[in-house]
N, C-alpha and C positions, 0 to 999 in steps of 0.2 A: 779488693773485696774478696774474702774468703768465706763469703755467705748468701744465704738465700736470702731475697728480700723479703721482708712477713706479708705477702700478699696472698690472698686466697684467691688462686688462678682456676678455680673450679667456678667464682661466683663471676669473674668477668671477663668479657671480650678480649682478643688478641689485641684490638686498639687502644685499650680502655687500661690494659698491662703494656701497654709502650709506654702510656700519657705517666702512668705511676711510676714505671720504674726511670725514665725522664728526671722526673720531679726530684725521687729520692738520690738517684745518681748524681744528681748538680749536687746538691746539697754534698754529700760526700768529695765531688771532686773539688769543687769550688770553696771548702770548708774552712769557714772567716775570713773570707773573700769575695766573697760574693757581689752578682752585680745587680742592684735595685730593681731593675726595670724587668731583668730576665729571672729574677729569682720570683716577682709576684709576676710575669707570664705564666711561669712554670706551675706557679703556687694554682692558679685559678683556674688553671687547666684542669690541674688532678682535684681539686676542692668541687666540680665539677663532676667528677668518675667515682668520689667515696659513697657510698648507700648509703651510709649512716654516721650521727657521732657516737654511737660505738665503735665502729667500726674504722674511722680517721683515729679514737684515741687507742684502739687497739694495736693499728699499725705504727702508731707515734710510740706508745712504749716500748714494743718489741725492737723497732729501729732505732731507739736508745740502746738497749741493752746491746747492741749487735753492732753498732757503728762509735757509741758514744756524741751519736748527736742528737740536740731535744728538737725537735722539727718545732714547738712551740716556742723555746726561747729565741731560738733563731727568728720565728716570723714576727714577733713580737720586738723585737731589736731593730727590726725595719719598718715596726708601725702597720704590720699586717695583720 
């Protein structure tokens, strides 16, 4: 990763930016690999720490543009 993750580390907790960047990392390293059970751990964890759905599809686009992964089709391929 040669990028910053789209999180706004002014709005949340030092734990609350562990849980997201968790979340967004698997996704990255594990990419169409993934393991079912630990991908919706992960998922429900950080679905859990977003304020808002602006603000999950804000981070969801920018982490497309930046990684080329759509965190929506992926969770949606698993039924989440």
């Amino acid at each position: 990763m040669d990028y910053n993750y789209p999180l706004d580390y002014e709005t949340y907790n030092t734990q609350e930016i562990l849980v997201m960047i968790d979340f967004l990392s698997y996704l990255e390293e594990s990419h169409k690999h993934y393991d079912y059970k630990t991908l919706k751990d992960k998922y429900l964890k950080y679905k859990k720490v977003i304020n808002s759905k602006m603000e999950e599809k804000r981070i969801t686009n920018e982490f497309l543009k930046l990684s080329g992964i759509d965190i929506y089709k992926t969770l949606r391929e698993f039924g989440l």
